[in-house]
N, C-alpha and C positions, 0 to 999 in steps of 0.2 A: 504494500500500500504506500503510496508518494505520501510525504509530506502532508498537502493539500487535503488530501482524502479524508473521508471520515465516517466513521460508524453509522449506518442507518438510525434511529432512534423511532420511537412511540411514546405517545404518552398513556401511563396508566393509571388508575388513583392511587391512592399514598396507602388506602387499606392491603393493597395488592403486590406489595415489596414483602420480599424475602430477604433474607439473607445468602450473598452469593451476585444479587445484583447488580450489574453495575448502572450508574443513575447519573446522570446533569442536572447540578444545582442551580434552575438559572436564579440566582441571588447575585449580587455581587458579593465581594469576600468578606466584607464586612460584618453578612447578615448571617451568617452560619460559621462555625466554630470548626471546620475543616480546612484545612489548609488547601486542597486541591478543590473545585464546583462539579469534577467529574472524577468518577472510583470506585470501585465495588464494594459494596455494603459486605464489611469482615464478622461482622458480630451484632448479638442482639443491641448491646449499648448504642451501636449505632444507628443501627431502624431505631430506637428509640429517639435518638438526638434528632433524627429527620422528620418523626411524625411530629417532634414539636415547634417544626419551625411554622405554623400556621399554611401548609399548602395543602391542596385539596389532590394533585397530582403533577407527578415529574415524567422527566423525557427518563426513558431506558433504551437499552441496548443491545438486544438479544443475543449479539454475536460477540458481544464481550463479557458476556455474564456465565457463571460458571453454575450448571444447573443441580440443587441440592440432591446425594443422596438417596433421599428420604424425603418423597415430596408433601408426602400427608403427614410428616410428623416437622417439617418447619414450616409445617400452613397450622399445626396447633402449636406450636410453643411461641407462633408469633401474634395468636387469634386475643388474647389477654391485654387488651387495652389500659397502656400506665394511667397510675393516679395521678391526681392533678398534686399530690407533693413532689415524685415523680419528675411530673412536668413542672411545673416551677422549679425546682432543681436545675433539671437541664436549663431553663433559659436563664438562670443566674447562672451556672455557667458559661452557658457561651456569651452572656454580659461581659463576663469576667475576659474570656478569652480575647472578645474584641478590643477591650479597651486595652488588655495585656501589649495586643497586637499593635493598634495605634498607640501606643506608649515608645513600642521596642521600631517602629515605622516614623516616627518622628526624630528619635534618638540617631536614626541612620539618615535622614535627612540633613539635621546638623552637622554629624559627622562628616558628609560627604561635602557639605558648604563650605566647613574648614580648610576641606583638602583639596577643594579647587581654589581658595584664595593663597595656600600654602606653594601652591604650581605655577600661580598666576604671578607671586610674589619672586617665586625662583627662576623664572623666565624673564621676567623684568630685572633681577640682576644679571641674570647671564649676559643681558642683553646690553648690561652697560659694563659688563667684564670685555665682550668681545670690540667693544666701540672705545676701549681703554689699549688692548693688547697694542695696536699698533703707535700713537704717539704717546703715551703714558705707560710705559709697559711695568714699572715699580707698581704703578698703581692697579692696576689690571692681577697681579699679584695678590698683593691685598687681600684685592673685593674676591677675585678666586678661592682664599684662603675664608675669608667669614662665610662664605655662601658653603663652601661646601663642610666648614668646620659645624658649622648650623644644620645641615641636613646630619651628618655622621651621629653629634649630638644628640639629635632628638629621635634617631634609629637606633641607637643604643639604649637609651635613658627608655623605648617605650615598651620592652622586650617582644612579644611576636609582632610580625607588623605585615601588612596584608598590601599585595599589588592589589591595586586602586584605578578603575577605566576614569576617563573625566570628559566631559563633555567635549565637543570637536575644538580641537586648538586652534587661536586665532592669535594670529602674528608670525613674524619671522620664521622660518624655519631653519635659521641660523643661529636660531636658541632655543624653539621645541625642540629641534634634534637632539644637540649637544644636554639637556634638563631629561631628557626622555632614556638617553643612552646611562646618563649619569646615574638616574636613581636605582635604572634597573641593575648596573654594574652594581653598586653599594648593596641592596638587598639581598645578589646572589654573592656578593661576599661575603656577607654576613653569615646566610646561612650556610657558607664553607669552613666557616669558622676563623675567618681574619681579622687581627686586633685590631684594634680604633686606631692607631698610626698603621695599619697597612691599609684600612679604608680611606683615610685622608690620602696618602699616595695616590690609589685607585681613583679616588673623589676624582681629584686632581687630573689626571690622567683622563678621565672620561671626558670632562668639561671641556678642555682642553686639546681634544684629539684633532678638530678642524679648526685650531685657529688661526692657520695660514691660507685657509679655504677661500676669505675673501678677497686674496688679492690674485688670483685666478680670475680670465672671463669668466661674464656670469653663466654664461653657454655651458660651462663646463666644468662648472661646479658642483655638479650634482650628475652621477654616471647618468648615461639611457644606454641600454640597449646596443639601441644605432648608432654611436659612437664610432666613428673611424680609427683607425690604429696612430694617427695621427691627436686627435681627441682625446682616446684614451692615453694616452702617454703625458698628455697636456692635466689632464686629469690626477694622474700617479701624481705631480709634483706636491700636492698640496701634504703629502708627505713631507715634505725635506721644508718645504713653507712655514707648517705648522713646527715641526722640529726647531729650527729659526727661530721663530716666535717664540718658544713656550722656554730657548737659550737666553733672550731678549729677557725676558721676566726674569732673570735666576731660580729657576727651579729645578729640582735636584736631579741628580743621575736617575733614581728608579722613574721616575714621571718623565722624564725624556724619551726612554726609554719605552715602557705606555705609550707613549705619542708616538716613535716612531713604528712601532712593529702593529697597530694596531690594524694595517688590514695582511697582518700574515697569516699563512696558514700553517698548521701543523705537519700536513704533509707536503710542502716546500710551495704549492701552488700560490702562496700569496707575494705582493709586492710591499716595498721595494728590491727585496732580496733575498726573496724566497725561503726566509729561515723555516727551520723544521725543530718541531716536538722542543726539546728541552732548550735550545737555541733564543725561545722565543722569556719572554720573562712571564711571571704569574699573574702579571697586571695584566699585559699584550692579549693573553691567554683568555681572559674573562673580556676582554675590552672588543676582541675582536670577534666576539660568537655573539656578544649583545649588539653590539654596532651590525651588524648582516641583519640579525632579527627585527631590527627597526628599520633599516631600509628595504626588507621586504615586506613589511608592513605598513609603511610611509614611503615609497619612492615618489621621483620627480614628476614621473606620470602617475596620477592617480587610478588611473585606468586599467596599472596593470599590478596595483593594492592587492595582497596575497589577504585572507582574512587571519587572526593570529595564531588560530587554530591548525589552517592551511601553510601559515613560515614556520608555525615549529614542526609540522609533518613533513615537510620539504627539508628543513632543517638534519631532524633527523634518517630522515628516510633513503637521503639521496646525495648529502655532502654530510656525514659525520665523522666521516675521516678526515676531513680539514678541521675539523677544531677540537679542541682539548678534550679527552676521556671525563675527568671528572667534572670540569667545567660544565657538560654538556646536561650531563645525568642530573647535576644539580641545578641547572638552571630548568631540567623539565620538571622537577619537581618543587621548584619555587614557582613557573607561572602555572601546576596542572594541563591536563588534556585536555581540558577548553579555558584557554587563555582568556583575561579581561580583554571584553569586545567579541569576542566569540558569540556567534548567533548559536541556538542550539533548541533542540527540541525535546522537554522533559516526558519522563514515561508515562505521565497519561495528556500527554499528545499537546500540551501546552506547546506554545512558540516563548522563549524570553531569551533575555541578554546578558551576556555575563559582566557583573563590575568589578566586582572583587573577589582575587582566592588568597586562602591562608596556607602558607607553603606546607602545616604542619597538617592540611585536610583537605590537600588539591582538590578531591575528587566533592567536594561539600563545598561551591561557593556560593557566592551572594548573586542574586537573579533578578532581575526587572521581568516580570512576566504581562503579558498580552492578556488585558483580559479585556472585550466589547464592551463592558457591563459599568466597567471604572474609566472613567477620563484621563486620559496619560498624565495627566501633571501631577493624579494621586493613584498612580501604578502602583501596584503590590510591589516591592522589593523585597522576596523570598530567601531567608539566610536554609541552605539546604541543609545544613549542620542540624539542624532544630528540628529539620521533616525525613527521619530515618527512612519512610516511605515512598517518598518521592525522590528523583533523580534525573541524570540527564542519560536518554536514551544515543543523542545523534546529535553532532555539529551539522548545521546548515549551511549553504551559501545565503547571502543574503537575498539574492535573485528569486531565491524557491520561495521565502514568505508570500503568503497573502498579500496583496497589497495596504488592505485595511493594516496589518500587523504590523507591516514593514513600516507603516508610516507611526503605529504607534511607538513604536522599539527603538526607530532613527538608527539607526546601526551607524557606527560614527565612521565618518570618509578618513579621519587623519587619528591615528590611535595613539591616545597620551597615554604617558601613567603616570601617579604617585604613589605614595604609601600612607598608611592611615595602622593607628593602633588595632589588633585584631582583638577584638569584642568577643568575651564569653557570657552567652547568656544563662539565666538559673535556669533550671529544666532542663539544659540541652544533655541530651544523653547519645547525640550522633558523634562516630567518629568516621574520619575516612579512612 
């Protein structure tokens, strides 16, 4: 069954559910204390919680219901109509749960408002680190060193910390890039286990990897494809540019060093000099598997945007012999198998978008989900940690949504990240 497809349905009255059925809540999420509006009724508690949400009858599914049994003995154990404490019960429950839910749905609203001023903030100095590198180079220095001593900082000081999508970046891509490559380098250091002075190195080193990029035409700034050999060679220098440059500021051998090897590869394939495996240094190593991943996720043509899901499957499927063993491993396990920005489609047949994963439960991240019923501006943001039941079946191209979907979801054209403290909530009993 495509993506699009969907289960026939009927509607039948609410005395005529079993358990075994699967059912469409049409509520929106708010009115019913289920995390998914479509699911097979597991248990009596459940037909209980359904007959009291005041419906006289729901859509079902015949071909996804699993038929009891024992058909004459769950048509009597479910003939006994709850009492009205019963039912009162249940609906201070699911009071409780919604308000729970719009409590821990505001909390991540905030959250995530922080972390787009915190990116917005950190682009904004990059922006005036890179507009310093060339006649203030002391001072380009500097602002290098608070900007990334601030991020290092507040990554350590928050213990787990969660890649974070953010909305479609607006400005330069002469400092989304270089804010974009940088965070993700420092995260997956982190979780390799590198000390606060080898992250500032790193810091350093990511920021810093194009900063001789702008004095290259702007034609050729940014690879394509169609590149001529003439081109791409014009292209290569901003190596030896940025090396220059980053000499110019005084900053030290290991960060030089970063700067220079960061489009090498492991197996000798990269430029400028094709170093290999142990050749290359441990900065280079992490610098240059994150810098590919974002310019297959951001290249100059947007047209031909891998989605994140799609650069780390290419990543590793088809060049993981160019980049560092452990580098590699650990970086799939810091962004999971559906990367923030990842379109995906959960198991019961929901379309949402991925914002955030926590390295230490890839497989459980945070979810904007589609729902017709809710207005996007107060979409569900589903932490999947929290719904052991629910998960993600399938990464999608964005192409294959609905269009009604696509347009709720926006699936972002330019993929930022930051980091954000990772949230444990009371109750949550999922792990990945």
């Amino acid at each position: 069954m495509g993506p699009m497809a969907e289960s026939k349905t009927v509607f039948i009255d609410i005395d005529e559910l079993r358990v075994g059925m699967f059912v469409y809540l049409d509520l929106g999420w708010m009115s019913h204390p289920f995390p998914s509006s479509s699911f097979r009724i597991g248990n009596e508690k459940q037909l209980e919680t359904i007959r009291s949400l005041n419906l006289t009858r729901v859509r079902y599914s015949a071909e996804k219901s699993d038929q009891p049994h024992d058909a004459e003995a769950a048509a009597l154990a479910t003939q006994a109509a709850p009492t009205q404490a019963e039912v009162d019960e249940a609906a201070q429950t699911q009071a409780a749960q919604a308000l729970r839910l719009r409590e821990i749905l505001a909390t991540q609203r905030e959250r995530f408002a922080v972390c787009e001023q915190n990116f917005v903030r950190a682009t904004q100095a990059c922006t005036q680190v890179m507009n310093c590198v060339g006649p203030q180079p002391d001072l380009a220095r500097e602002l290098s060193q608070v900007l990334i001593g601030e991020i290092v900082g507040q990554m350590m000081a928050e213990g787990e910390s969660m890649v974070h999508l953010l909305s479609d970046g607006s400005g330069d891509r002469a400092a989304l890039h270089p804010v974009n490559v940088t965070v993700i380098c420092l995260l997956l250091g982190k979780a390799m286990g590198l000390s606060e002075p080898q992250l500032q190195l790193l810091g350093m080193a990511a920021l810093l990897h194009d900063a001789g990029k702008s004095q290259l035409p702007e034609r050729v700034r940014w690879r394509e494809p169609t590149f001529t050999a003439m081109e791409d060679k014009i292209h290569q220098e901003h190596v030896a540019m940025s090396v220059t440059a980053a000499q110019r500021m005084g900053l030290s051998a290991p960060i030089l060093l970063g700067i220079a090897q960061h489009h090498e590869m492991v197996d000798g394939t990269g430029f400028p000099l094709g170093l290999k495996g142990e050749g290359m240094s441990p900065a280079a190593r992490i610098l240059a598997l994150v810098n590919r991943y974002d310019n297959l996720c951001n290249p100059a043509n947007p047209n031909l945007a891998l989605t994140p899901h799609e650069a780390l499957a290419l990543i590793f499927s088809q060049t993981k012999t160019r980049f560092d063993a452990a580098s590699l491993n650990a970086f799939i396990r810091l962004m999971g198998v559906y990367p923030p920005g990842s379109v995906v489609q959960l198991v019961d047949d929901r379309f949402a978008l991925v914002m955030s994963v926590n390295s230490s439960r890839p497989l459980r991240p945070q979810v904007i989900v589609y729902d017709p019923q809710t207005h996007k501006d107060d979409a569900l943001v589903l932490n999947l940690e929290l719904q052991p039941e629910c998960g993600i079946k399938r990464s999608l191209k964005p192409v294959h949504l609905p269009q009604v979907a696509l347009s709720y979801l926006s699936p972002r054209k330019r993929i930022s990240y930051f980091f954000e403290q990772s949230v444990r909530y009371e109750g949550s009993e999922a792990h990945a």
